[in-house]
C-alpha positions in Angstrom: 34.4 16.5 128.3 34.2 13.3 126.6 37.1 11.1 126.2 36.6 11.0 122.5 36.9 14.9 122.5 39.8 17.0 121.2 40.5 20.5 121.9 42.3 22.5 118.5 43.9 25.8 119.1 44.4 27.8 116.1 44.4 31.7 115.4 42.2 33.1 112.3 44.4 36.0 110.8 42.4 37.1 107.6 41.2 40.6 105.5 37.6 41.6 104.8 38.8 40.6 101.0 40.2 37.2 101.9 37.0 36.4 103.9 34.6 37.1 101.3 35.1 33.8 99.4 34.1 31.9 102.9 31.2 34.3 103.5 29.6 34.3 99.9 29.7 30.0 100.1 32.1 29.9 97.4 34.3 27.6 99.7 33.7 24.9 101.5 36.6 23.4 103.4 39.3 25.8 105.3 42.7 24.3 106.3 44.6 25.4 109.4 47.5 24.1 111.3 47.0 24.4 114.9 49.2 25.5 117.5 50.6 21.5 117.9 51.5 21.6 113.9 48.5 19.5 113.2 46.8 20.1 109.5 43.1 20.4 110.1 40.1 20.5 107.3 37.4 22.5 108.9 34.2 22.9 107.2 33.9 26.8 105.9 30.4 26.5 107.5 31.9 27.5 110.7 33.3 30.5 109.9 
């Protein structure tokens, strides 16, 4: 691993319903907080 890495451990808890938005492409940024309380903006892309 590089030294400019960083690992971000979050859990995804979300309904068929609630992931449609995200799977359609009708958004395009998802925030989570991960498991050290930091706020991440994580491109929907990845989901």
């Amino acid at each position: 691993m590089r030294q400019s890495d960083q690992i971000f451990q979050f859990s995804l808890n979300i309904s068929y319903e609630d992931f449609l938005p995200y799977y359609r492409g009708q958004v395009t940024k998802v925030e989570v907080v991960d498991t050290a309380g930091r706020t991440l903006w994580i491109s929907a892309r990845h989901f």
